[in-house]
C-alpha positions as CSV (number, residue, x, y, z in Angstrom):
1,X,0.0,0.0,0.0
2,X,1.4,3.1,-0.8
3,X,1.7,6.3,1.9
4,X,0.7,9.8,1.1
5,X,3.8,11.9,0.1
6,X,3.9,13.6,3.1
7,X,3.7,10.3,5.5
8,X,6.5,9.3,3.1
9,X,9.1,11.8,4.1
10,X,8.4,11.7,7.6
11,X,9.3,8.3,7.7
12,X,12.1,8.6,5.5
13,X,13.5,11.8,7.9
14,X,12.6,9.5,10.8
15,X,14.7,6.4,9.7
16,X,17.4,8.3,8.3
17,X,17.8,10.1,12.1
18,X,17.2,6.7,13.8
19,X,20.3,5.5,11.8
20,X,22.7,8.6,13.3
21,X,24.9,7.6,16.2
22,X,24.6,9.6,19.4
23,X,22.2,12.4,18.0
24,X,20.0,14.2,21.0
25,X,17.5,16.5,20.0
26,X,17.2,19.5,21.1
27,X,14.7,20.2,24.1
28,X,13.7,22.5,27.1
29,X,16.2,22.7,29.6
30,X,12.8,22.9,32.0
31,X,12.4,19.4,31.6
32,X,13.3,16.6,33.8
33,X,14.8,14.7,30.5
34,X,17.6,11.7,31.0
35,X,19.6,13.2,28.1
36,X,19.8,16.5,30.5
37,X,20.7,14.7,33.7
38,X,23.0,12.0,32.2
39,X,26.1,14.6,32.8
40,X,27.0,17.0,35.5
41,X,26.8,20.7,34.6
42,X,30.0,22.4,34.9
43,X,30.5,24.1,38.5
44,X,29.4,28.3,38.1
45,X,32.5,30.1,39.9
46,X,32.4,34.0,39.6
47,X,35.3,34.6,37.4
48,X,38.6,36.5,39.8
49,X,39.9,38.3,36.7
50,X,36.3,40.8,36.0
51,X,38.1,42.4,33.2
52,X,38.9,39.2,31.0
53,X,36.2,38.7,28.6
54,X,34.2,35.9,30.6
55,X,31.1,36.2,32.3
56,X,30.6,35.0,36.4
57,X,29.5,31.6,34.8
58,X,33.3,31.1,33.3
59,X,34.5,27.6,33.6
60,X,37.5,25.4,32.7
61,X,37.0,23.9,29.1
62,X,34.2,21.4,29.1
63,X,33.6,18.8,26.6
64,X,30.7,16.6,26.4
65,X,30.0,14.3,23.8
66,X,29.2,15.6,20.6
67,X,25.1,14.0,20.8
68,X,24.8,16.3,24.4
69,X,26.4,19.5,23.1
70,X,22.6,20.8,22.2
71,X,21.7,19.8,25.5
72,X,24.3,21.3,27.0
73,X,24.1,24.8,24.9
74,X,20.4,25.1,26.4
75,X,21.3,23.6,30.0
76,X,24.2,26.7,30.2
77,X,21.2,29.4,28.9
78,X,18.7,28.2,31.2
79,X,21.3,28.4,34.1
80,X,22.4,31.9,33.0
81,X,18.8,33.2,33.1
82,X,18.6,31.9,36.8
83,X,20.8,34.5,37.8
84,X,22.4,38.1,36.7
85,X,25.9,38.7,37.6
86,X,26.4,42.3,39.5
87,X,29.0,44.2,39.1
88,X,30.7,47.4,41.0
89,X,31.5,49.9,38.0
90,X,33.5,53.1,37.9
91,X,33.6,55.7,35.1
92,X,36.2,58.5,34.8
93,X,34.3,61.8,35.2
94,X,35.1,64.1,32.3
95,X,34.9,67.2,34.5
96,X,35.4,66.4,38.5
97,X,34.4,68.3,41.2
98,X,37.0,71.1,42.2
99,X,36.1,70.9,45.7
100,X,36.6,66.8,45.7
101,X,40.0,66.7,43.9
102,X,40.9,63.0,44.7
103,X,37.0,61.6,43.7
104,X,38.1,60.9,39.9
105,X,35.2,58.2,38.9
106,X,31.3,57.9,38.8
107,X,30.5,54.8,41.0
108,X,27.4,52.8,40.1
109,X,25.9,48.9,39.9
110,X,25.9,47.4,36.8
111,X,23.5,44.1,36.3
112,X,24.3,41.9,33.2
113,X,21.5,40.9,31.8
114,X,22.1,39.1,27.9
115,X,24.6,37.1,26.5
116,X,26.4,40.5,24.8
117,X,27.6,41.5,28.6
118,X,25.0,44.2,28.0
119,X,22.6,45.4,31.0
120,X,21.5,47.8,33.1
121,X,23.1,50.6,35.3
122,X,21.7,51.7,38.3
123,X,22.7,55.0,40.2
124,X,22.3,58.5,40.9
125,X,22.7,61.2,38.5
126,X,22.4,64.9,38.1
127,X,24.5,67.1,40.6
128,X,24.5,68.9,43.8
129,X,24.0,72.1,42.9
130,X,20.9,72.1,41.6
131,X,17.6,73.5,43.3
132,X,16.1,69.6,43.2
133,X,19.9,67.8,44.0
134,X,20.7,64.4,42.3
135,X,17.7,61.6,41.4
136,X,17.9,57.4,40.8
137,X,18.5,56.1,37.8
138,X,18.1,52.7,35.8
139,X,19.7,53.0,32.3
140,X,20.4,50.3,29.7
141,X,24.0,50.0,28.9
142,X,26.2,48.3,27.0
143,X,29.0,46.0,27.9
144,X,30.6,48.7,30.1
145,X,34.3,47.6,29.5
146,X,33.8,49.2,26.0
147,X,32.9,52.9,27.2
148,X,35.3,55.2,26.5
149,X,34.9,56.4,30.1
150,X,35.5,52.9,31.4
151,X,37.3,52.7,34.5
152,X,37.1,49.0,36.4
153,X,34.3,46.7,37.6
154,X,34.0,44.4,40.9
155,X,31.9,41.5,41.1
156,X,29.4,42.1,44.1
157,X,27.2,39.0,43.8
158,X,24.2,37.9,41.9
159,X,20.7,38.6,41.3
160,X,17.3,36.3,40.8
161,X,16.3,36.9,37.3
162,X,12.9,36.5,37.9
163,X,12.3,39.4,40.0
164,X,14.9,42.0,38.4
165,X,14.5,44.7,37.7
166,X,11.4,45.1,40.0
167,X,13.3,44.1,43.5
168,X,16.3,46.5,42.8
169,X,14.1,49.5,42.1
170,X,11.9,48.9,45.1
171,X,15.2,49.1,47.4
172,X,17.2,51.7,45.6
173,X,14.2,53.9,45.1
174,X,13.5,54.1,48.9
175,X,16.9,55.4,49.7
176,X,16.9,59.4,49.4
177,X,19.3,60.4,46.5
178,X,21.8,63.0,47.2
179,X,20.5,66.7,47.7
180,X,21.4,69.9,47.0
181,X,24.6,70.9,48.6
182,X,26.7,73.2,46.6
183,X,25.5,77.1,45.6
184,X,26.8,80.2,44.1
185,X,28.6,82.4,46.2
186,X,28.4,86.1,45.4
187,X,30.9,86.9,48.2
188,X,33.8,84.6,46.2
189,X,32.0,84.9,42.2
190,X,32.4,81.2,42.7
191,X,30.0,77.7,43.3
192,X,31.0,75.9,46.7
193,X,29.5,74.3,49.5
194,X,27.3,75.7,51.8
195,X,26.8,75.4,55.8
196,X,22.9,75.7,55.4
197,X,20.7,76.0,52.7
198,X,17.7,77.8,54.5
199,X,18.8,80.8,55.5
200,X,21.7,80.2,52.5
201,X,25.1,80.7,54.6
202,X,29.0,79.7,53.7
203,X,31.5,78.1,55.3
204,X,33.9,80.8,56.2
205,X,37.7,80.3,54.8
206,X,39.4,77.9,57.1
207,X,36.2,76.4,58.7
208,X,35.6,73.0,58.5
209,X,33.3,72.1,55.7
210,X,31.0,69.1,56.2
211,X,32.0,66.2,53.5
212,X,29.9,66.2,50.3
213,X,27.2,63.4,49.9
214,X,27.5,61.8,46.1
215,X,27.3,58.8,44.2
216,X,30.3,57.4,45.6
217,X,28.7,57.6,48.9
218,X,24.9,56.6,48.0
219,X,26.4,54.0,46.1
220,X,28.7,52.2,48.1
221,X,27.5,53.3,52.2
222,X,23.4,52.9,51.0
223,X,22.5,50.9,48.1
224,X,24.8,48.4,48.2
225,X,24.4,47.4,51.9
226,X,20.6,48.0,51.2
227,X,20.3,45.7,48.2
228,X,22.7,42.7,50.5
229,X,20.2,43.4,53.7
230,X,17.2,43.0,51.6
231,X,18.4,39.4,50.0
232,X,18.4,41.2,46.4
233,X,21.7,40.5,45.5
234,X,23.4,37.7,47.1
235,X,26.8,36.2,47.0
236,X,27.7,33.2,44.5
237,X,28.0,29.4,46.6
238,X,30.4,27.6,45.3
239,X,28.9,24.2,44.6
């Protein structure tokens, strides 16, 4: 009897793939399939060396056999997606701040969210001289090791995928930003700190001046601690 044509190539693809040795195909990493747990994932260790081009998830060379290498591609995805990687980043500030001569770099938080390195950066921006001070920000980025203002990064920890970017904004947006803190002086024609804003009053020359509150400070005495004591980002366990 014969087949319809198109029962006729199935069954031609079908026995020609029966006759391949070792071929898996490809499937959701979600399921609980034998091919998936038939080898042991390589161990995720956050890289030491942040500026090489690996991600947290770098590991020694791995090399399953050549039918599992499917399964394995999706298995590393899936594991990836668990978890961002969170970085400390600096940037060299084009113009810094006369009256902090040794702060040289915006500090922020980086979260790496796609396989290009590419993510999000979290911080404060604006300045402290304004009438309304400095506000949060979340910003896509690219891979920040390619900026021309690109400084360093330090790993911090990971994040759960599944409830970025929600959790870190709900922290980060409860801690106040920096204020204004800086205004023009008629007395010396120039733009320094002031001792109180209402009444507006200088620091006389001399006088101790109270230390300016920035992003160096929000970002590494507030969010940081705030986004560790809130379980948001969380350090890597080696397993």
């Amino acid at each position: 009897m014969c087949l319809p044509i198109g029962l006729s190539v199935i069954a031609l693809v079908q026995l020609r793939l029966a006759s391949l040795p070792n071929v898996a195909q490809p499937m959701s990493p979600l399921s609980s399939s034998s091919s998936l747990m038939a080898f042991k994932p390589p161990t995720m260790l956050p890289s030491k060396d942040v500026n090489a081009h690996s991600t947290p998830w770098a590991t020694d060379s791995f090399n399953p056999p050549l039918g599992r290498r499917m399964a394995l591609r999706e298995f590393r995805f899936w594991q990836q997606a668990v978890q961002y990687p969170v970085y400390l980043v600096r940037f060299h500030l084009d113009l810094p701040d006369p009256d902090r001569p040794t702060f040289l770099h915006h500090v922020t938080i980086f979260v790496e969210t796609r396989p290009d390195r590419s993510g999000f950066i979290h911080h404060v921006t604006g300045d402290v001289t304004s009438m309304q001070g400095m506000s949060y920000e979340r910003k896509p980025r690219d891979e920040p090791d390619k900026s021309r203002t690109y400084h360093s990064k330090e790993f911090l920890g990971v994040t759960d995928a599944s409830t970025y970017p929600g959790a870190f904004d709900d922290v980060l947006k409860q801690i106040p930003p920096p204020h204004r803190q800086k205004a023009f002086n008629a007395r010396t024609m120039r733009t320094e700190p002031f001792k109180t804003e209402n009444p507006l009053t200088f620091y006389e020359p001399g006088e101790e001046r109270r230390p300016l509150f920035k992003c160096t400070e929000w970002t590494l005495e507030r969010a940081i601690p705030a986004l560790r004591a809130a379980g948001v980002i969380k350090d890597v366990v080696a397993g």
